[in-house]
DOMAR-489373 format. One record per residue (C-alpha): residue in one letter; chain; residue number from 1; z, x negated, y negated. Coordinates in nm, 4 decimals. Last residue first. Layout:
N
PT   rest   kette    nr         up       east      north
PT      A       A   NUM          Z          X          Y
...
***
This chain:
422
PT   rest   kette    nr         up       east      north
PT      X       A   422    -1.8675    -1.7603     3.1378
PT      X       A   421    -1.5654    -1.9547     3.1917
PT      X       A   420    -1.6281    -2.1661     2.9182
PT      X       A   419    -1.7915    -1.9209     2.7058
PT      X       A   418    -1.4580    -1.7363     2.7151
PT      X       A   417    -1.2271    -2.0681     2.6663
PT      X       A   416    -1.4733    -2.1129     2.3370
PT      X       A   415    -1.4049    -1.7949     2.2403
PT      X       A   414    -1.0359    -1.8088     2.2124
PT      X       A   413    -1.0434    -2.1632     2.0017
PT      X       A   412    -1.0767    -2.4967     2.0781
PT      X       A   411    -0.8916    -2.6699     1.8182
PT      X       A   410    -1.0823    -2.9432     1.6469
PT      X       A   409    -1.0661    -3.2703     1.7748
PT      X       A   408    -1.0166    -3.5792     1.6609
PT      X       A   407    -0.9324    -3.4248     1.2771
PT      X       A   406    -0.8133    -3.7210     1.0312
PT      X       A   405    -0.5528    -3.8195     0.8709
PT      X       A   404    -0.5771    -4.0949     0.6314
PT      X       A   403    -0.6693    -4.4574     0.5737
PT      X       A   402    -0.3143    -4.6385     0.7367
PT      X       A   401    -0.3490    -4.4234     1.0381
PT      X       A   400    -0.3028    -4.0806     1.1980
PT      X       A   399    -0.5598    -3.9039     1.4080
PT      X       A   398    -0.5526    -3.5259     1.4464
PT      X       A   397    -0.5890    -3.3187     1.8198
PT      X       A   396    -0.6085    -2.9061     1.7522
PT      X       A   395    -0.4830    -2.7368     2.0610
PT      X       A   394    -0.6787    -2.6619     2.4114
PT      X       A   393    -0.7194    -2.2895     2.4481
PT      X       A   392    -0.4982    -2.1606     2.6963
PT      X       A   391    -0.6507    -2.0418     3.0369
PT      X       A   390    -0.3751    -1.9143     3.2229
PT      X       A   389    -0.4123    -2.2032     3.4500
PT      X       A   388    -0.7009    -2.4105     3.2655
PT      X       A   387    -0.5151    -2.7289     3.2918
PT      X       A   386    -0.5156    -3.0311     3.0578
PT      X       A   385    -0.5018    -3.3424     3.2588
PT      X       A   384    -0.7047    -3.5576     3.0159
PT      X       A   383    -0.5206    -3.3995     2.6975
PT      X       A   382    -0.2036    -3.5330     2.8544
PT      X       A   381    -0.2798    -3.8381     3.0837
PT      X       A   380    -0.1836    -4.0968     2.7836
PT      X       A   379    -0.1237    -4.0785     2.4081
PT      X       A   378     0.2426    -3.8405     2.5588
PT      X       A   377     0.5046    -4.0477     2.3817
PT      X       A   376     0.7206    -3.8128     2.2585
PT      X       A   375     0.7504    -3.4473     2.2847
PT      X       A   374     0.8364    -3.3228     1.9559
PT      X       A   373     0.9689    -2.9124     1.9333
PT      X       A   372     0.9407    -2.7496     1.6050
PT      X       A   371     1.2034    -2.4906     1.4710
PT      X       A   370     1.0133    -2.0917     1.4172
PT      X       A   369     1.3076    -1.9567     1.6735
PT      X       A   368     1.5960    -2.1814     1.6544
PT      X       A   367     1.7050    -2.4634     1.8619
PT      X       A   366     2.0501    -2.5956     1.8242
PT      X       A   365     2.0381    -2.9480     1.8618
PT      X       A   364     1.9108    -3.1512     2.1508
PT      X       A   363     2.0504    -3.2027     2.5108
PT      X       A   362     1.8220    -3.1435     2.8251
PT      X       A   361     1.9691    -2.8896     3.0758
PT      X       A   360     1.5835    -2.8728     3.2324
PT      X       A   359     1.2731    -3.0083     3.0569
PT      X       A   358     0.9594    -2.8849     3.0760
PT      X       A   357     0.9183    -2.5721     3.2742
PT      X       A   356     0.6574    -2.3984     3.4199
PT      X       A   355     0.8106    -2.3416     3.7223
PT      X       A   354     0.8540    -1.9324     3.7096
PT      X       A   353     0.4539    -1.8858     3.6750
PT      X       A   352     0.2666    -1.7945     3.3993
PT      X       A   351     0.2110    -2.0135     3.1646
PT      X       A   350     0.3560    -2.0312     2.8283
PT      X       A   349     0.6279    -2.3810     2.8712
PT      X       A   348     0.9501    -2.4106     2.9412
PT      X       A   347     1.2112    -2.5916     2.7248
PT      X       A   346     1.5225    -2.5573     2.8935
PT      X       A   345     1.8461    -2.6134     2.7062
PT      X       A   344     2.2074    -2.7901     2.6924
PT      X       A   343     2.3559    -2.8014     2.3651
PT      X       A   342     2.3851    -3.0868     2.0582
PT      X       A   341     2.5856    -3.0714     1.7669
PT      X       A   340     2.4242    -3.1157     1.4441
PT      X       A   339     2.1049    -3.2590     1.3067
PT      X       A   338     1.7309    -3.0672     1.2757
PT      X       A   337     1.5017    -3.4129     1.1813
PT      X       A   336     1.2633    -3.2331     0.8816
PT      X       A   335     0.9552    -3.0858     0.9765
PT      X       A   334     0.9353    -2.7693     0.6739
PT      X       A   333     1.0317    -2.5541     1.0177
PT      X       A   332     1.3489    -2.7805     1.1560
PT      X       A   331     1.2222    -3.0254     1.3710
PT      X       A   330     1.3956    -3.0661     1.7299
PT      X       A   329     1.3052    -3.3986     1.9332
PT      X       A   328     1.2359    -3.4372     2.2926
PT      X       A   327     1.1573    -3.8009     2.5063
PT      X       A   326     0.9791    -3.7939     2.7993
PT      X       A   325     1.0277    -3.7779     3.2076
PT      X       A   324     0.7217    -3.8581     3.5007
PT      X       A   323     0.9079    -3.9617     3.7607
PT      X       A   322     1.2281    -3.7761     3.7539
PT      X       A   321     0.9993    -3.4980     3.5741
PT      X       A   320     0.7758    -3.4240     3.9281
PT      X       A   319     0.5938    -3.1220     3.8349
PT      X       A   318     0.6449    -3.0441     3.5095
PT      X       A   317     0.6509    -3.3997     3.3798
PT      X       A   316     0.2838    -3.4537     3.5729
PT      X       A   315     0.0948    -3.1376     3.4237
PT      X       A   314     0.2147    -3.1402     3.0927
PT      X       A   313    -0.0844    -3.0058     2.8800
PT      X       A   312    -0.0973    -2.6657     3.0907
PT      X       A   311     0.2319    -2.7580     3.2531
PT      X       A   310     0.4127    -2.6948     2.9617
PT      X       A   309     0.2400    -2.6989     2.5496
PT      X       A   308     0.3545    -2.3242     2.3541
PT      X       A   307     0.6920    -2.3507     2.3539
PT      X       A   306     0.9804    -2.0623     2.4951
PT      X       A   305     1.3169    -2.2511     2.4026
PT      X       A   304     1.5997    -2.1626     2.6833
PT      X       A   303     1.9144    -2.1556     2.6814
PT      X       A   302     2.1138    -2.1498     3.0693
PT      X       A   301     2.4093    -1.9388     3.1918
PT      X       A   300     2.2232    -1.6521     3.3166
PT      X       A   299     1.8935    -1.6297     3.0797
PT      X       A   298     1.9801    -1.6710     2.7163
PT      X       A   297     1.6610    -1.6788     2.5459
PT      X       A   296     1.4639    -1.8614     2.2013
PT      X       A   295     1.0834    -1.7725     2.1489
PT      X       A   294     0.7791    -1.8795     1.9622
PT      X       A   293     0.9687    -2.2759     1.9285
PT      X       A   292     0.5979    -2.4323     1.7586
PT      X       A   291     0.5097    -2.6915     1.9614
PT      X       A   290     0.4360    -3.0639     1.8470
PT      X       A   289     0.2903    -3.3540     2.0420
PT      X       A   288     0.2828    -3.7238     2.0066
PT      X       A   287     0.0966    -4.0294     2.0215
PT      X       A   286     0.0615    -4.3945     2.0207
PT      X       A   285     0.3118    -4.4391     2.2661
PT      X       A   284     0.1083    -4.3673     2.6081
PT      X       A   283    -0.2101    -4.5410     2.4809
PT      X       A   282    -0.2819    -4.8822     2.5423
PT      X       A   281     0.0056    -4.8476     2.8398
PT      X       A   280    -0.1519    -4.5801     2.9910
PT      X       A   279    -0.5326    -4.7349     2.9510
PT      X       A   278    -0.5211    -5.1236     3.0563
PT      X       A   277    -0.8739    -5.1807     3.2782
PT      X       A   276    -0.9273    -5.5455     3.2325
PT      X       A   275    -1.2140    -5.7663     3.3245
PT      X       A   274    -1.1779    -6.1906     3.3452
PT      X       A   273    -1.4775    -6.3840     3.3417
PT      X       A   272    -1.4849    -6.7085     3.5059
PT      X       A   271    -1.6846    -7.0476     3.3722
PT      X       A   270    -1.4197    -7.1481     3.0644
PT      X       A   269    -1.1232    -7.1200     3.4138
PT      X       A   268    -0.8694    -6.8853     3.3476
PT      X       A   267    -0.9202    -6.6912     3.6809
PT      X       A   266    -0.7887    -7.0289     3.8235
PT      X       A   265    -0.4657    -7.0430     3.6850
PT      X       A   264    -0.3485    -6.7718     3.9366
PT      X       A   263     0.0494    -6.8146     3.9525
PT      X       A   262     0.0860    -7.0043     3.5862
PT      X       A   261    -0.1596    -6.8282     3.3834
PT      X       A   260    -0.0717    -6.4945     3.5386
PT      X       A   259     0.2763    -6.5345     3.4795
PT      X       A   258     0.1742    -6.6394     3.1324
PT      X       A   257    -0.0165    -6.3452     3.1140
PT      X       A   256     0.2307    -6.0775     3.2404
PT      X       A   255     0.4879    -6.2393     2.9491
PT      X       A   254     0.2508    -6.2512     2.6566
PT      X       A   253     0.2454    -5.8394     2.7557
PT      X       A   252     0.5589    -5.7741     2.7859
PT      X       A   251     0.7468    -5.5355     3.0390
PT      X       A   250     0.8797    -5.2578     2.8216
PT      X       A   249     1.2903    -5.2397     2.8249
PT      X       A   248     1.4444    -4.8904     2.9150
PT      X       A   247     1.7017    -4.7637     2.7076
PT      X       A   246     1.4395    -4.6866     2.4375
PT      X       A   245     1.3321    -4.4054     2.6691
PT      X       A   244     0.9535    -4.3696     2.8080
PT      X       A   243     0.8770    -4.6933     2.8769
PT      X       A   242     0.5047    -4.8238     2.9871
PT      X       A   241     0.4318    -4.9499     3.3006
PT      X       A   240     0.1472    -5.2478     3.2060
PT      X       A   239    -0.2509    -5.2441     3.2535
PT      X       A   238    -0.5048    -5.1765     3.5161
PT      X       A   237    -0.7566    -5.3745     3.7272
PT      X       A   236    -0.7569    -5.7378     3.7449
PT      X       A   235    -1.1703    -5.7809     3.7463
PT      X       A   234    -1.2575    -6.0826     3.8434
PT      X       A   233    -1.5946    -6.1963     3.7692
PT      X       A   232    -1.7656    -6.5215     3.7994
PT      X       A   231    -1.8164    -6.5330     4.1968
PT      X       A   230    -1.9121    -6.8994     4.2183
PT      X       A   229    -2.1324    -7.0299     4.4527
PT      X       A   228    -2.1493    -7.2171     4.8244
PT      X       A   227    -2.0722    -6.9117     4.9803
PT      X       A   226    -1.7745    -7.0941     5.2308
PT      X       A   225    -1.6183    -7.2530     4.9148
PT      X       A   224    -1.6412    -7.0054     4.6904
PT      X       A   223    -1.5083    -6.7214     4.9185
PT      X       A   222    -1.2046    -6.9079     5.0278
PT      X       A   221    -1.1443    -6.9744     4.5799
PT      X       A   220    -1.1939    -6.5440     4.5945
PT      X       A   219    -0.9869    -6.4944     4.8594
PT      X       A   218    -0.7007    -6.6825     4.7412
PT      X       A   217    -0.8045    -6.5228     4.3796
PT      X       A   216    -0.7624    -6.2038     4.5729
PT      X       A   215    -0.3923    -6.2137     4.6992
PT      X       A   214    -0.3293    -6.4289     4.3034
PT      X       A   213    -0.4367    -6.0738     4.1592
PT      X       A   212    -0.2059    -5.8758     4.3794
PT      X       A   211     0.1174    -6.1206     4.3696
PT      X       A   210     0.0731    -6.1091     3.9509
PT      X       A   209     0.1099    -5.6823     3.9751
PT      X       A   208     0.3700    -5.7073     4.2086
PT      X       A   207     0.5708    -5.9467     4.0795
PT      X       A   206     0.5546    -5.7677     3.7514
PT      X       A   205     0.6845    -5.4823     3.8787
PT      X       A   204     0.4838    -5.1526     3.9519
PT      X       A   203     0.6039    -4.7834     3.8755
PT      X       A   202     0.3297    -4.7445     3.6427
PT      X       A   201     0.0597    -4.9710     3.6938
PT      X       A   200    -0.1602    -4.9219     4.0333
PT      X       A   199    -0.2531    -5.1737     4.2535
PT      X       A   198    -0.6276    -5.2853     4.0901
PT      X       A   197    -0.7664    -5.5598     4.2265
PT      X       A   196    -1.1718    -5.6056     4.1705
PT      X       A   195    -1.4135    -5.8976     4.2829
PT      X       A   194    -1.7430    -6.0028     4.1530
PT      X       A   193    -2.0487    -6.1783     4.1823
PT      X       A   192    -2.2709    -5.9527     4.4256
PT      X       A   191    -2.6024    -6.0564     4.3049
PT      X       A   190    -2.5748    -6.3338     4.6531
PT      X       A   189    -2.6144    -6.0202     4.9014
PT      X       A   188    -2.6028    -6.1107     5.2246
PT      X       A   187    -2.3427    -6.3680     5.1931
PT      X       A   186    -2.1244    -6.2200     4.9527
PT      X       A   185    -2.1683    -5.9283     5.2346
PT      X       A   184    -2.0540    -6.1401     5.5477
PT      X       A   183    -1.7553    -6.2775     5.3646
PT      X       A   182    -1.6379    -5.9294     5.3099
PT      X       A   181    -1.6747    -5.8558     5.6694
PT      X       A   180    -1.4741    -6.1723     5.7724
PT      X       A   179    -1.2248    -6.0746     5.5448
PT      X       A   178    -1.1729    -5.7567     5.6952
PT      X       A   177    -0.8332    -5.6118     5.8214
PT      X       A   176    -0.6177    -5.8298     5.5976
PT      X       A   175    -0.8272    -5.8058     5.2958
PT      X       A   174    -0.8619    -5.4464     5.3132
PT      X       A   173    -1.1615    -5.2206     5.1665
PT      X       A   172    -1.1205    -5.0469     4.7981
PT      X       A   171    -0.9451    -4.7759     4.7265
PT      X       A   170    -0.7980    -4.4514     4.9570
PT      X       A   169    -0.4906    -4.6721     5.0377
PT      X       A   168    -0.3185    -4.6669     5.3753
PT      X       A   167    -0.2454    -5.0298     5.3513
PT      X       A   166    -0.0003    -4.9637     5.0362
PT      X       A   165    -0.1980    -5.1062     4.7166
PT      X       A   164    -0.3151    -4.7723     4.5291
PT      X       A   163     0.0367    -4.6890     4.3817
PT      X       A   162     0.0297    -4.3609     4.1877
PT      X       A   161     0.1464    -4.1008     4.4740
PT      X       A   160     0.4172    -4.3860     4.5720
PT      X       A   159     0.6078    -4.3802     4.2520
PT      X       A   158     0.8568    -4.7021     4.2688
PT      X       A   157     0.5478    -4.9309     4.3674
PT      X       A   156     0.3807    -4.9479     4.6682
PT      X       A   155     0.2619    -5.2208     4.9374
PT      X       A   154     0.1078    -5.5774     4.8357
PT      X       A   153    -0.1517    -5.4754     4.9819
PT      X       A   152    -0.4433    -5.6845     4.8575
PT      X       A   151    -0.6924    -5.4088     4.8403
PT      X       A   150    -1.0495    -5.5267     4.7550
PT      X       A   149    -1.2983    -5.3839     4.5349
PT      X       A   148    -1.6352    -5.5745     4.5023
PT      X       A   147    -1.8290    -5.6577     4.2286
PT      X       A   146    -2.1742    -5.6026     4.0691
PT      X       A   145    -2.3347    -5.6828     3.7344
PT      X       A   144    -2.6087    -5.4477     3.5879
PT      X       A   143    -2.8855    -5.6576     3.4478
PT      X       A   142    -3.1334    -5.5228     3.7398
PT      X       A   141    -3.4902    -5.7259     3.7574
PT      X       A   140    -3.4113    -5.7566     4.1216
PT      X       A   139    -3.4294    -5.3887     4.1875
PT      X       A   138    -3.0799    -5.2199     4.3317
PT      X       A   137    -3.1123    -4.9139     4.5078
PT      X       A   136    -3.1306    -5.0680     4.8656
PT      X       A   135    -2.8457    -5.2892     4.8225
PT      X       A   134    -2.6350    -5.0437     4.6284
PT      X       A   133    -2.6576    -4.7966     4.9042
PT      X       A   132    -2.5785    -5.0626     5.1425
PT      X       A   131    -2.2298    -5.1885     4.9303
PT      X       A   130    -2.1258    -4.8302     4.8948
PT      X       A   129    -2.1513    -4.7872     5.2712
PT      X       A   128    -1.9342    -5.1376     5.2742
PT      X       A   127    -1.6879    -4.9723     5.0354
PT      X       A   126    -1.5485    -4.9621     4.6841
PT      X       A   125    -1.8265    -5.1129     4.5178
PT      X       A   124    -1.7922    -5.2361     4.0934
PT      X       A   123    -2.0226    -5.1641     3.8823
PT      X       A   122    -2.0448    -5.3135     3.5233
PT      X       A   121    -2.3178    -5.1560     3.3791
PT      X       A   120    -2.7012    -5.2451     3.3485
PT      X       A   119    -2.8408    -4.9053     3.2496
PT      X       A   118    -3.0483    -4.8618     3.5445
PT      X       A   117    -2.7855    -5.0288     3.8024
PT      X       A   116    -2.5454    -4.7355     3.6939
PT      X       A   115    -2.8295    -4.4690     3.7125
PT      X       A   114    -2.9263    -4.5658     4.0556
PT      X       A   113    -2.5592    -4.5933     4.2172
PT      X       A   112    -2.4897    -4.2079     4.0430
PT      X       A   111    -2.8256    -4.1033     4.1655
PT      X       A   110    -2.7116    -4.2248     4.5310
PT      X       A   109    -2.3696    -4.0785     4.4509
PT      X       A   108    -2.0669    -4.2453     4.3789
PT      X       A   107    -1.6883    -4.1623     4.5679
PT      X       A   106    -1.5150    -4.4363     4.4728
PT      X       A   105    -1.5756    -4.4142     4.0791
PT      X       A   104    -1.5128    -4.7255     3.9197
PT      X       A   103    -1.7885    -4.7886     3.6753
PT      X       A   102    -1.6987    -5.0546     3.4158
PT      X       A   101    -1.8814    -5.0109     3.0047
PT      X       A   100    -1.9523    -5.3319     2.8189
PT      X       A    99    -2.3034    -5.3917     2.9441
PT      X       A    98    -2.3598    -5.0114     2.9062
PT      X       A    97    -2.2842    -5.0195     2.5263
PT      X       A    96    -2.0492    -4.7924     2.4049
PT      X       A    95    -2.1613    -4.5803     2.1234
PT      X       A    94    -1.8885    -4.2691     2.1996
PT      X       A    93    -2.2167    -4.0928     2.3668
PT      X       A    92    -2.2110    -4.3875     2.5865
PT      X       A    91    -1.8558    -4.4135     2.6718
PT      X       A    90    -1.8545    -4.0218     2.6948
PT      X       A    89    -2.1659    -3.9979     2.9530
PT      X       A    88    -1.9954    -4.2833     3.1621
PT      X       A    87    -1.7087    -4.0402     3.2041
PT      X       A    86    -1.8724    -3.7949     3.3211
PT      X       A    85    -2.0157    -4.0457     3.5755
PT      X       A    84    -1.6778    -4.0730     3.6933
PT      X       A    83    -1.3759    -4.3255     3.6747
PT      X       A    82    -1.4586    -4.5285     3.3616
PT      X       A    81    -1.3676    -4.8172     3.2161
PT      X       A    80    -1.4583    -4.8565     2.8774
PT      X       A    79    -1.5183    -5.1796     2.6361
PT      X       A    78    -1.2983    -5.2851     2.3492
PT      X       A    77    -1.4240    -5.4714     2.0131
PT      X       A    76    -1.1933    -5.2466     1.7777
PT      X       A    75    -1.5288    -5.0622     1.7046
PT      X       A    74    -1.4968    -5.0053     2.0886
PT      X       A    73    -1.1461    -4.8297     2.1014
PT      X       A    72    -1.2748    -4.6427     1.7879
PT      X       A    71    -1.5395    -4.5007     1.9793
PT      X       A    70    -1.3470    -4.4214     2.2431
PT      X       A    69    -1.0638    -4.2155     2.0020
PT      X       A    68    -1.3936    -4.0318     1.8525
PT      X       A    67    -1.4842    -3.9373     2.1987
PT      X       A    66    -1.1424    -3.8063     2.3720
PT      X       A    65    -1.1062    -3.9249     2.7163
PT      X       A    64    -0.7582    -4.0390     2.7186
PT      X       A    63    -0.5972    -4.2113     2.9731
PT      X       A    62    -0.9198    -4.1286     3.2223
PT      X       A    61    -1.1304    -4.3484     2.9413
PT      X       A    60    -0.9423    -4.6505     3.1016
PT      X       A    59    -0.9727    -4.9010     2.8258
PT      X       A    58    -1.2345    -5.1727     2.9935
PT      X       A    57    -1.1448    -5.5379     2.8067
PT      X       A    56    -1.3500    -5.7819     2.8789
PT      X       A    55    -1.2464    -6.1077     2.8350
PT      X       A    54    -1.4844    -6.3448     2.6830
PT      X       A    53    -1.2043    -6.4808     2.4428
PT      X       A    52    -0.9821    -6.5574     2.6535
PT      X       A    51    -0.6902    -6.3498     2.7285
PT      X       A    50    -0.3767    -6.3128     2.4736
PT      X       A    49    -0.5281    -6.2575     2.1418
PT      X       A    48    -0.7833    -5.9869     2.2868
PT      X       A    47    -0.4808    -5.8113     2.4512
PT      X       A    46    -0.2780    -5.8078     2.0968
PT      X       A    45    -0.5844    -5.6839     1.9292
PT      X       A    44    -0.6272    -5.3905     2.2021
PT      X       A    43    -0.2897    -5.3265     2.1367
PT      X       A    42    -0.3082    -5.2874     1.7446
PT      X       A    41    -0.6292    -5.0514     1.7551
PT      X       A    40    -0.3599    -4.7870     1.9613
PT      X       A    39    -0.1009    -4.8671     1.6686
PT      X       A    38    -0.3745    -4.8271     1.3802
PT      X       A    37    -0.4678    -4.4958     1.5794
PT      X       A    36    -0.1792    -4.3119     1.5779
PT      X       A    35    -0.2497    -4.0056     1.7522
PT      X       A    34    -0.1348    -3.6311     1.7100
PT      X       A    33    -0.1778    -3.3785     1.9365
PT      X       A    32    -0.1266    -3.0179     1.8266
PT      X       A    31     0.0880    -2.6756     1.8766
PT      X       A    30     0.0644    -2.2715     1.7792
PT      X       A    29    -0.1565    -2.3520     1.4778
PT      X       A    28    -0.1522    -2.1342     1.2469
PT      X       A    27    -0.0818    -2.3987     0.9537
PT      X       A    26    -0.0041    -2.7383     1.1345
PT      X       A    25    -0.2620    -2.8877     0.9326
PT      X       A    24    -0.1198    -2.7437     0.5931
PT      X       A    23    -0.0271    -3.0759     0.3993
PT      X       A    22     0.3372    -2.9918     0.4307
PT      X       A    21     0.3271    -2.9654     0.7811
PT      X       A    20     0.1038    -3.2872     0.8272
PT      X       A    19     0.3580    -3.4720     0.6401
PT      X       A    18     0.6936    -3.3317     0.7907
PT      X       A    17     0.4756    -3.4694     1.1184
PT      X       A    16     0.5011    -3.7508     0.9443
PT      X       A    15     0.8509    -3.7878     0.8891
PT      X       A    14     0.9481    -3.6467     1.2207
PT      X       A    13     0.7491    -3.9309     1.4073
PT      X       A    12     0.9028    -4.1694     1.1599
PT      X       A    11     1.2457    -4.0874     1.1842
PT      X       A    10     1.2269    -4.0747     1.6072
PT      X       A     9     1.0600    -4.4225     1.6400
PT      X       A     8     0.7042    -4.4839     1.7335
PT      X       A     7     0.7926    -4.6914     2.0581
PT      X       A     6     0.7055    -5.0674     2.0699
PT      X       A     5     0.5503    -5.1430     2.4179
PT      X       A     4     0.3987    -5.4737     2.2606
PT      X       A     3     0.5690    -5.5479     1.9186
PT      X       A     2     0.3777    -5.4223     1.6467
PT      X       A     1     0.1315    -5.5702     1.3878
***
């Protein structure tokens, strides 16, 4: 098994992407994804080994939405957490069962509510209004399980526009500005068992991420007390920052737990369930992309490598790289690791529009027309931010483990982007 965080290094990325070359799956094809799926099935082990056993653990299907990667997530004993009712459609078509799947959307419809308490999923409210709609929608005879979201503020992380625990935050209602509100619904409404912290991963500390579940457990042991019951669910919200460069060390795993264990013991407890939502950090490292090198330039002083994946598959990078930055590797055409002396270039992407560009002055060897381009660690928020600018077919997505390759997705094709827009 590997290390939490562990990167898929360099040699073997190239050597089995020299694989899939040689075996004919990157045969005209302009680019592909490629996930590991023994490393992906590997975290979820390593989170069921470290919380109890009744944990449930909701894999952010927003990370990566593809079905036959969901469905292996749950074979591997996961559940789904999901951010839309799209999404609920994909854990379910992907064999999920409702008990196991967590519905987080904050902006739910009446129909939305309904279906959610139909099936029996794991819903938790964002808002009072939320709360009421629930309230009246809700028959007694419902299985689905209800919480509450609550922002703890313990104030942003290093990359503001993903931190959801600054006081201005679109989630969840404040525990500063009403606790005695909160209080008031637990007591009006004794099916409503849960409570749900989530303050954003990437960018986040481990202080921060420990300080926002022990905000809420305070609340929670306040709320026990005063209600008379327990509330038997607490739902942590999302996973770990994950590292992009090997300079960078990964926070662990083992280590966020035992923090956990020894700051908020009580979520431990045999009679409280604890949820999880981990996505970018489940998958981030377990895959990587490859672009065919269509076109190499001198413009002014700079070298550039014309690919076929930018802001169309690399939305966030593109747009804000100092937070967002990855790894690049140079393949020579039959995949093997291109060597020699390194030189300033700009890979930038097919779209059309000047600032579709991946990576600026970045230093790799020599790139030649018909080379390979690697961008590394990209399992997470890739294929799930794809954008239809230009409207480039989505590429062919593979699996990769110990039984075989496999296709995930087939690639979409010209006439599938027509009847798409049609």
């Amino acid at each position: 098994m590997s290390q939490w965080g562990e990167r898929l290094s360099a040699e073997k990325i190239a050597y089995r992407t020299a694989r899939l070359i040689a075996d004919g799956h990157l045969e005209n094809e302009r680019a592909l994804f490629v996930h590991d799926l023994d490393l992906m099935i590997d975290r979820v082990h390593m989170m069921q080994q470290a919380f109890p056993e009744n944990a449930l653990h909701g894999i952010a299907v927003k990370a990566n939405p593809l079905v036959s990667i969901l469905t292996a997530l749950i074979d591997a004993g996961a559940g789904l957490e999901c951010a839309s009712i799209e999404e609920v459609e994909l854990s379910l078509a992907a064999g999920c069962e409702p008990e196991k799947i967590i519905f987080d959307s904050p902006a739910k419809t009446h129909d939305e509510i309904q279906y959610a308490l139909e099936l029996g999923l794991y819903l938790n409210v964002d808002n009072f209004d939320e709360l009421e709609r629930v309230a009246k929608l809700r028959k007694h005879d419902s299985r689905a399980r209800v919480g509450f979201r609550v922002n703890p503020e313990v104030g942003s992380g290093s990359i503001a526009i993903t931190s959801v625990a600054n006081a201005w935050s679109k989630f969840g209602v404040s525990l500063s500005q009403y606790e005695e509100e909160l209080l008031a619904a637990f007591l009006r409404h004794a099916w409503l068992d849960g409570l749900h912290v989530h303050i954003g991963s990437q960018g986040c500390n481990l202080q921060q991420l420990v300080e926002g579940v022990s905000r809420v457990d305070i609340f929670r042991q306040k709320l026990q007390t005063q209600l008379g019951r327990k509330i038997l669910h607490v739902d942590i919200g999302g996973g770990l920052p994950t590292v992009y460069r090997d300079t960078r060390q990964p926070l662990m795993l083992d280590e966020y737990v035992k923090q956990l264990r020894d700051q908020v013991p009580a979520i431990f407890s045999p009679d409280t369930r604890i949820l999880t939502e981990f996505g970018r950090s489940v998958h981030a490292q377990c895959g990587w992309a490859v672009s065919r090198v269509e076109y190499c330039k001198v413009a002014g002083q700079s070298h550039l490598a014309v690919l076929h994946l930018g802001a169309d598959a690399f939305m966030r990078p593109v747009y804000n790289p100092n937070d967002w930055p990855h790894e690049y590797l140079v393949l020579n055409p039959d995949g093997s690791l291109k060597q020699g002396a390194t030189q300033a270039v700009n890979l930038v992407g097919p779209l059309c529009f000047g600032g579709d560009i991946l990576a600026k002055d970045v230093m790799l060897p020599k790139i030649d027309e018909g080379d390979w381009v690697i961008v590394r660690d990209c399992g997470a928020y890739t294929l799930s931010l794809w954008s239809r600018h230009c409207s480039r077919a989505l590429p062919k997505v593979l699996a990769w483990s110990d039984t075989g390759v496999s296709v995930l997705k087939h690639a979409e094709g010209v006439q599938r982007v027509v009847d798409f827009w049609r």
